[in-house]
VEXDREN-2710 file (C-alpha; in Angstrom, 1 decimal):
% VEXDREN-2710
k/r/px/py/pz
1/UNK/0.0/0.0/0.0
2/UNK/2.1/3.4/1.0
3/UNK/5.2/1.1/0.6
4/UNK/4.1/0.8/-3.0
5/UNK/4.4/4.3/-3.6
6/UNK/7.4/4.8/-5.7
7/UNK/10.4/7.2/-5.2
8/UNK/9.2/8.4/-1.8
9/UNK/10.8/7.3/0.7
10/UNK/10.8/10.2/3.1
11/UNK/7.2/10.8/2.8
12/UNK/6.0/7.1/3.2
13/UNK/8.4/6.6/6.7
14/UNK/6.6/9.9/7.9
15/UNK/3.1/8.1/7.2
16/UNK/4.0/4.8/8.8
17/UNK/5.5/6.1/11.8
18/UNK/2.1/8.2/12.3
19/UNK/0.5/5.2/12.1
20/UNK/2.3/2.9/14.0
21/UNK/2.7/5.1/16.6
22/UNK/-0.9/6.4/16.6
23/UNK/0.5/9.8/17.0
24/UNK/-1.5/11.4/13.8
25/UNK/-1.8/14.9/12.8
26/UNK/-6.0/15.5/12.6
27/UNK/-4.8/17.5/8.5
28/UNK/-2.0/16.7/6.6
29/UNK/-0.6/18.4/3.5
30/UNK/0.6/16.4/1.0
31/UNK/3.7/19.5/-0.6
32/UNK/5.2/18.7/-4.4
33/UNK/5.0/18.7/-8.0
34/UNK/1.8/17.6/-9.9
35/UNK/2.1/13.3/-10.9
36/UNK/4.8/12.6/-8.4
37/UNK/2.2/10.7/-6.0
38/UNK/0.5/12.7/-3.8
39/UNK/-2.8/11.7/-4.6
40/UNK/-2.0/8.5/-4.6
41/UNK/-0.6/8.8/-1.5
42/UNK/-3.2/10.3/0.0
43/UNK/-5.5/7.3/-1.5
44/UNK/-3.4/4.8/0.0
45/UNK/-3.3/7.0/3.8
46/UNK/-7.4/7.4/3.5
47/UNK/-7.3/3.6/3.2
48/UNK/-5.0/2.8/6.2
49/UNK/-6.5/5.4/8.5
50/UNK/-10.3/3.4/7.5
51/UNK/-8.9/-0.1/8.7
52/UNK/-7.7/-1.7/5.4
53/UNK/-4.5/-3.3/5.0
54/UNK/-4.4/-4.5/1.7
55/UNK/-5.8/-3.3/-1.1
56/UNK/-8.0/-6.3/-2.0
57/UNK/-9.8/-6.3/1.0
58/UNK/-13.6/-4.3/0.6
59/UNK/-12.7/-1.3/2.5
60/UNK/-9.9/-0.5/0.1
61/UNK/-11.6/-1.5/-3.5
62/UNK/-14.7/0.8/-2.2
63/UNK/-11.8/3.8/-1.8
64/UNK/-10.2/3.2/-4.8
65/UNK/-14.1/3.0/-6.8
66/UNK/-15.4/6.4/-5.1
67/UNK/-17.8/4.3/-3.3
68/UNK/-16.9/4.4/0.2
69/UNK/-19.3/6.6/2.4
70/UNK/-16.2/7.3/4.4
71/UNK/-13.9/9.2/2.2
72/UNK/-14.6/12.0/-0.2
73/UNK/-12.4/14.0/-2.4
74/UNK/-12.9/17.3/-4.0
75/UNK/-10.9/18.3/-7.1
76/UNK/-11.3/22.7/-8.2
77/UNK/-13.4/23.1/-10.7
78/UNK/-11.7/24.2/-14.5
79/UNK/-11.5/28.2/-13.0
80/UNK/-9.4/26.3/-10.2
81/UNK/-11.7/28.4/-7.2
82/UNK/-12.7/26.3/-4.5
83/UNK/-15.9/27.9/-3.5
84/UNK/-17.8/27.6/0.0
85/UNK/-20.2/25.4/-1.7
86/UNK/-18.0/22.6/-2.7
87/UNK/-17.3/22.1/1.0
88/UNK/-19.7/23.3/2.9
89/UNK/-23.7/22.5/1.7
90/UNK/-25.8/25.4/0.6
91/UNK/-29.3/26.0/0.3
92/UNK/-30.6/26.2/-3.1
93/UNK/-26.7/26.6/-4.8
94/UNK/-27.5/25.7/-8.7
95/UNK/-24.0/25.2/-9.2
96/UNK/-22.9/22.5/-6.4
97/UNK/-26.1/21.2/-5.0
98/UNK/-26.3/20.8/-1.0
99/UNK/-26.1/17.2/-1.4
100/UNK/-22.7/17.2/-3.6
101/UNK/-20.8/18.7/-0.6
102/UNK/-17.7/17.5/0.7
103/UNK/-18.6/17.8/4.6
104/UNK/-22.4/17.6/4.4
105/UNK/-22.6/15.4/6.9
106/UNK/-18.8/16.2/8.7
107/UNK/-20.9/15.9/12.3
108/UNK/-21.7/12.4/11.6
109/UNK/-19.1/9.6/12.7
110/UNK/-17.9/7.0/10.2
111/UNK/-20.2/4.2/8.7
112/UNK/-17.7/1.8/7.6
113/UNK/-14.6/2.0/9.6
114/UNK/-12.7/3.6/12.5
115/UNK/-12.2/7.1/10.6
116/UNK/-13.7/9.3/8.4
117/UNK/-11.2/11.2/5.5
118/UNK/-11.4/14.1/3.7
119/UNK/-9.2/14.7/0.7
120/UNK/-8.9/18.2/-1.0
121/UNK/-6.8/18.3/-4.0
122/UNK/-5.1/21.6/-5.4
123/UNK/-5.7/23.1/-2.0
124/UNK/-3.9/26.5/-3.4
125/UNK/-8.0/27.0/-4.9
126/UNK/-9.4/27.3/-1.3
127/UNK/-7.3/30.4/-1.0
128/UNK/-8.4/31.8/-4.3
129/UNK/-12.0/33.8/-5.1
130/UNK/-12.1/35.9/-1.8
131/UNK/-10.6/32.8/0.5
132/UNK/-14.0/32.1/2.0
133/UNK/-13.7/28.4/1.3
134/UNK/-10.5/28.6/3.3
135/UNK/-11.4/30.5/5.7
136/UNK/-14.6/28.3/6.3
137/UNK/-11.9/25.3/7.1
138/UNK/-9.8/26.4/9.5
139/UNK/-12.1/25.5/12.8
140/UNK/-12.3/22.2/11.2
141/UNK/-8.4/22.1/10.1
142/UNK/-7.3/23.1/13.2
143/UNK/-9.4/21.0/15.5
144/UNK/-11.5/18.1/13.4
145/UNK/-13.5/15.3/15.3
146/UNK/-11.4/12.5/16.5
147/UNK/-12.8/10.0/13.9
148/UNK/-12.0/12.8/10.8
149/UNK/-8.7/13.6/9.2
150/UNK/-8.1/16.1/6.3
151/UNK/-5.5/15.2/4.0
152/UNK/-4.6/18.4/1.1
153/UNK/-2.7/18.6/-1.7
154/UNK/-0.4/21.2/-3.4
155/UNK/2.3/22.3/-5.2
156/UNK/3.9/24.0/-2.8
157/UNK/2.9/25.9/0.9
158/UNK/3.3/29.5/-0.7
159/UNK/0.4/28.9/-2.9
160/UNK/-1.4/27.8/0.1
161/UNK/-3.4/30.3/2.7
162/UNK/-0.7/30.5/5.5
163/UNK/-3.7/29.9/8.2
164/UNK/-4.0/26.5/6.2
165/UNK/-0.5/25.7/6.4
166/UNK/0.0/26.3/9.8
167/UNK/-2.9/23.9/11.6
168/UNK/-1.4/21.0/8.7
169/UNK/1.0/18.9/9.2
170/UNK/3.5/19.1/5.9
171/UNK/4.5/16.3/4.0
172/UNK/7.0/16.9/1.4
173/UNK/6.7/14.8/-1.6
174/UNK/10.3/15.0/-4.6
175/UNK/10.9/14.4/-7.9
176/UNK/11.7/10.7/-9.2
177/UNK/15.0/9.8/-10.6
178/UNK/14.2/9.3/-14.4
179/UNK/15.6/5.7/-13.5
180/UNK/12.4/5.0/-11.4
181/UNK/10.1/6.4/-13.9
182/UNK/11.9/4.1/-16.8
183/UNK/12.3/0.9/-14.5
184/UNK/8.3/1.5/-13.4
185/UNK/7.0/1.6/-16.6
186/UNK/8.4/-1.4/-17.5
187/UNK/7.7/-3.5/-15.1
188/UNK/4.3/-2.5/-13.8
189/UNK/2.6/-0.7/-16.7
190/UNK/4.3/-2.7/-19.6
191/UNK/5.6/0.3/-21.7
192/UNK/8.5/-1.1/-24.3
193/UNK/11.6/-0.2/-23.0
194/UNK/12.6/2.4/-25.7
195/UNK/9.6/4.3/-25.1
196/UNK/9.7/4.1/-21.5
197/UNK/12.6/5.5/-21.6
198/UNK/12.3/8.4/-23.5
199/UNK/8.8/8.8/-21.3
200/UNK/11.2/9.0/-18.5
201/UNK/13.4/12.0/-19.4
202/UNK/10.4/13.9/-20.6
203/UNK/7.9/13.7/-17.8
204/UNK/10.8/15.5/-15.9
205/UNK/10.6/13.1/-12.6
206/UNK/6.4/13.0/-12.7
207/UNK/5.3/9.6/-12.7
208/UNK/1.5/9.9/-12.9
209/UNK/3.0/12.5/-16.4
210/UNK/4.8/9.8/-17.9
211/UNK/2.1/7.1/-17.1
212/UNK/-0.7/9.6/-18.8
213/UNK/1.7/10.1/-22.0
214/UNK/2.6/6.2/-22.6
215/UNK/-1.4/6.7/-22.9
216/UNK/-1.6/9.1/-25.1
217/UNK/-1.4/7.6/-29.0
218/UNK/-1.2/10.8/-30.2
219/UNK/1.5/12.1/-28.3
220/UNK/3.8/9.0/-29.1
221/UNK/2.9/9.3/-33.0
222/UNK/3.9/12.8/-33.1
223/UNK/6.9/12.3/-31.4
224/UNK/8.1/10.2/-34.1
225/UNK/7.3/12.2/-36.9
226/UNK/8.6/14.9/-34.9
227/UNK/12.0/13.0/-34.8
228/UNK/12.4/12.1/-38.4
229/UNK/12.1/15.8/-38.6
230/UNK/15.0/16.4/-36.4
231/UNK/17.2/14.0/-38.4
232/UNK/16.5/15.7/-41.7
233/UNK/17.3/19.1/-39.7
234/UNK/21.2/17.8/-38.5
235/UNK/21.6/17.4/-42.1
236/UNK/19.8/19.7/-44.2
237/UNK/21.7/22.5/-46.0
238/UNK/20.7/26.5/-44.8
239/UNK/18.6/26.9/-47.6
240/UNK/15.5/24.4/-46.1
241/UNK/15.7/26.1/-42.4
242/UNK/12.4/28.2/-43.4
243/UNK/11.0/25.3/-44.8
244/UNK/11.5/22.8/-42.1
245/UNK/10.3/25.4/-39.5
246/UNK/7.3/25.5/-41.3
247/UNK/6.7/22.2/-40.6
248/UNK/7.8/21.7/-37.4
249/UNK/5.3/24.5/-36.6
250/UNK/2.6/22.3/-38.6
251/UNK/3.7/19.5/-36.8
252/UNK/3.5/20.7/-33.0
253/UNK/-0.1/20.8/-32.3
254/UNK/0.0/17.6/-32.8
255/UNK/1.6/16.3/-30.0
256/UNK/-1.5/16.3/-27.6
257/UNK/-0.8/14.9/-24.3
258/UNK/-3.7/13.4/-24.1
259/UNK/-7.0/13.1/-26.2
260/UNK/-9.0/15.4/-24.0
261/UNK/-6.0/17.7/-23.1
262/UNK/-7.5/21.6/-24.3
263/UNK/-10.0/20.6/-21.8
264/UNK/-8.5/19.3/-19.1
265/UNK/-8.1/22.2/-17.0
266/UNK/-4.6/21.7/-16.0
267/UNK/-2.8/24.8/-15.5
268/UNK/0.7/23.5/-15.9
269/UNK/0.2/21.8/-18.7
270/UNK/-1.4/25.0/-20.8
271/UNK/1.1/27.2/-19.4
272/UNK/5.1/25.5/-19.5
273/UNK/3.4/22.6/-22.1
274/UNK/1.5/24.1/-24.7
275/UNK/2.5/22.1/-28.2
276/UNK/4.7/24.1/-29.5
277/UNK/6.7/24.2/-25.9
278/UNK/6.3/20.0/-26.2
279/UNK/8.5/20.0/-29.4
280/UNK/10.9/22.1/-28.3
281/UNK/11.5/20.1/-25.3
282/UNK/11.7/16.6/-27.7
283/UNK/13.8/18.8/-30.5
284/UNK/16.4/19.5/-27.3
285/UNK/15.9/15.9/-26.2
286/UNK/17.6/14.4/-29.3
287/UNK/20.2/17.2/-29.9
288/UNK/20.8/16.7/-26.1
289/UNK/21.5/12.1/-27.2
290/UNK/23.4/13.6/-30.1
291/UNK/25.7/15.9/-27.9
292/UNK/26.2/12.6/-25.9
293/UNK/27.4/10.6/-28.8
294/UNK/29.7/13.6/-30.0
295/UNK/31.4/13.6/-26.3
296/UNK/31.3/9.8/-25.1
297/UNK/30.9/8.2/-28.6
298/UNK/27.9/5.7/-29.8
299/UNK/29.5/2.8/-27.7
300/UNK/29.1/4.6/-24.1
301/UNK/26.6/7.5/-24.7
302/UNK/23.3/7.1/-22.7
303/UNK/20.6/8.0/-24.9
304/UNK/16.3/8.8/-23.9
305/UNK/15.9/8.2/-28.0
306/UNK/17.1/4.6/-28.1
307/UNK/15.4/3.5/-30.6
308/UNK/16.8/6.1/-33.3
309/UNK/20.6/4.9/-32.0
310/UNK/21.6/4.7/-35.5
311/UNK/20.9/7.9/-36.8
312/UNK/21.8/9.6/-33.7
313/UNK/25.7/8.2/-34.1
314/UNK/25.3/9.1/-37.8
315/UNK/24.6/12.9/-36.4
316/UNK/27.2/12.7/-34.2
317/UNK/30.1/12.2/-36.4
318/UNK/29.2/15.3/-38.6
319/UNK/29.7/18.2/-35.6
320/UNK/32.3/18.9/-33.2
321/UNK/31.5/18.8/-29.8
322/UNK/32.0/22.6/-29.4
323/UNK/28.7/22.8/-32.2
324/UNK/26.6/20.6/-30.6
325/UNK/26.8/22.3/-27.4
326/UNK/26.0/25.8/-29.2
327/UNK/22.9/24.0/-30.6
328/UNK/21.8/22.8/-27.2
329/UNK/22.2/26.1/-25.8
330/UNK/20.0/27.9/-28.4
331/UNK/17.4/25.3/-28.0
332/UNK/16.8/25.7/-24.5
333/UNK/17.3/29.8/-25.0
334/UNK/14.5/29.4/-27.8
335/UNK/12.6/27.6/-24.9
336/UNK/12.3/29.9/-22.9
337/UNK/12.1/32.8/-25.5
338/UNK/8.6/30.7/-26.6
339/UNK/7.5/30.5/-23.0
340/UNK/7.9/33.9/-22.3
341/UNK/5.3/34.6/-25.4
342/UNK/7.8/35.4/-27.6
343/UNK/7.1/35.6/-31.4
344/UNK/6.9/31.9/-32.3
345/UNK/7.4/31.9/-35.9
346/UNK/10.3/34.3/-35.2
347/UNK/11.9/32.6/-32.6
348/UNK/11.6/29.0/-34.6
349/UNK/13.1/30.9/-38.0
350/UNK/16.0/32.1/-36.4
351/UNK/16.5/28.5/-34.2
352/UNK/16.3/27.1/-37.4
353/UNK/18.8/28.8/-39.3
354/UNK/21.3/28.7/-36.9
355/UNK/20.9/25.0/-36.8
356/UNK/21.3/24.6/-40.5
357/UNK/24.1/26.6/-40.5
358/UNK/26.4/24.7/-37.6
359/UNK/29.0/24.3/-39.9
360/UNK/30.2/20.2/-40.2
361/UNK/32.9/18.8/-38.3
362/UNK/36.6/19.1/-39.1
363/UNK/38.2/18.2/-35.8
364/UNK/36.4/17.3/-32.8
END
């Protein structure tokens, strides 16, 4: 169960020792980047803290379904405001009927098990439209039944009400090593090696990230049309830069992380991951196995893009070392430029012309 969480090691000895010393905090919060466990963990916690200990028994399948009448979640809606209604029932609220409330019936003790738990995710939304949904918490935060426990999560405390972070106990939760991630996927979720491991080094140490992208069909078949593009690109002449830019450009919304994903109301992912910022990032992923093949050679470079070995080594013996770094550095420059909402097409014409015009190798 919270053994089972991966890569956390800190956060799970934290949440066993509460446990088996019965010493626990009446609301945690759960602190760290978005798909690195938290709600999981917090899954896994509600089930411990309602009597299960494995999670085939009935108490933990009726968690993991929604179903139990002990724990209840509440996810921000897409304008990521928490409002009052969403915890706390109100009469006649067309929006979030009386009945939908997270503590509509906090007063009452559990039905199933020893404890009742109540999981907020995003916690930084109960701070946001006025605060009154925070503010309405912190009675119950502070001092909650004995049979109740709040358990929040968020991305960190400074997006967090400081009255909410100060009656929580904090739980801090890391980034995975990309070895984790790759060695995860394999095993548990069956993803082919040379995918898992370029899923690794892109969902940047998220596991629930690369997990949702080895689902994402079109994200995988972008990425390799996107790649064929960046071989032609380490060995076209000047002349096609405008050209190939033009399709990269085409070629970027494409690479949806998931089907539903201008929907999905994740901020993160519209903000730092918008397509064109996805390509970028696997453009700069296979200059970055190319770099490694002009520094270690093909025999001992480490590459995310195993599967395109061959033509990575073929780039890698036309630029110096000293070139492939200046590409790599102008990449991740032209990241940031595009992040910033800087003129794409601009930013992409130049990238691409300085890339065409590298130069091939003479010495390395």
């Amino acid at each position: 169960m919270l053994q089972d969480i991966l890569g956390q090691p800190y956060a799970v000895r934290v949440l066993e020792n509460a446990l088996q010393s019965d010493r626990l905090a009446g609301s945690y919060l759960f602190i760290g980047p978005d798909g690195v466990g938290k709600a999981t963990a917090a899954r896994q916690f509600a089930k411990r803290l309602c009597g299960s200990h494995s999670d085939d028994d009935a108490t933990a399948k009726a968690i993991d379904a929604g179903k139990s009448p002990d724990v209840r979640s509440l996810n921000p809606p897409p304008s990521r405001i928490i409002s009052v209604a969403q915890v706390w029932p109100r009469a006649s609220h067309k929006e979030h009927p009386a009945e939908n409330a997270m503590l509509r019936d906090f007063q009452f003790e559990p039905i199933a098990g020893p404890k009742r738990v109540f999981i907020i995710h995003d916690a930084e939304g109960l701070g946001r439209g006025g605060a009154d949904a925070g503010n309405s918490l912190l009675k119950s935060l502070e001092e909650p039944p004995a049979y109740a426990h709040f358990i929040l999560t968020a991305a960190s405390t400074g997006g967090v009400m400081p009255t909410i972070v100060s009656r929580c106990q904090v739980v801090h939760f890391g980034l995975l090593p990309a070895e984790d991630i790759e060695n995860a996927l394999t095993t548990r979720f069956g993803v082919a090696p040379a995918q898992a491991r370029f899923l690794a080094a892109y969902s940047e140490g998220r596991l629930g990230r690369a997990v949702s992208l080895a689902r994402s069909p079109s994200l995988l078949a972008g990425r390799e049309l996107l790649l064929d593009l960046a071989r032609d690109l380490t060995s076209a002449p000047p002349i096609k830069s405008f050209k190939l830019g033009e399709e990269f450009r085409k070629l970027a919304p494409k690479l949806k992380a998931s089907e539903d994903d201008e929907s999905s109301g994740d901020v993160e992912e519209k903000a730092g991951r918008e397509p064109l910022g996805r390509a970028l990032d696997l453009l700069a992923i296979y200059y970055r196995d190319v770099l490694a093949v002009t520094v270690l050679g093909d025999a001992n470079a480490s590459l995310v893009n195993i599967d395109r070995r061959e033509e990575i080594a073929e780039a890698g013996e036309r630029y110096s070392t000293a070139q492939m770094q200046r590409a790599l550095a102008l990449l991740l420059d032209i990241r940031q430029c595009v992040e910033r909402n800087a003129n794409s097409q601009l930013a992409i014409d130049v990238l691409f012309t300085h890339l065409t015009t590298l130069g091939k190798k003479v010495e390395k």
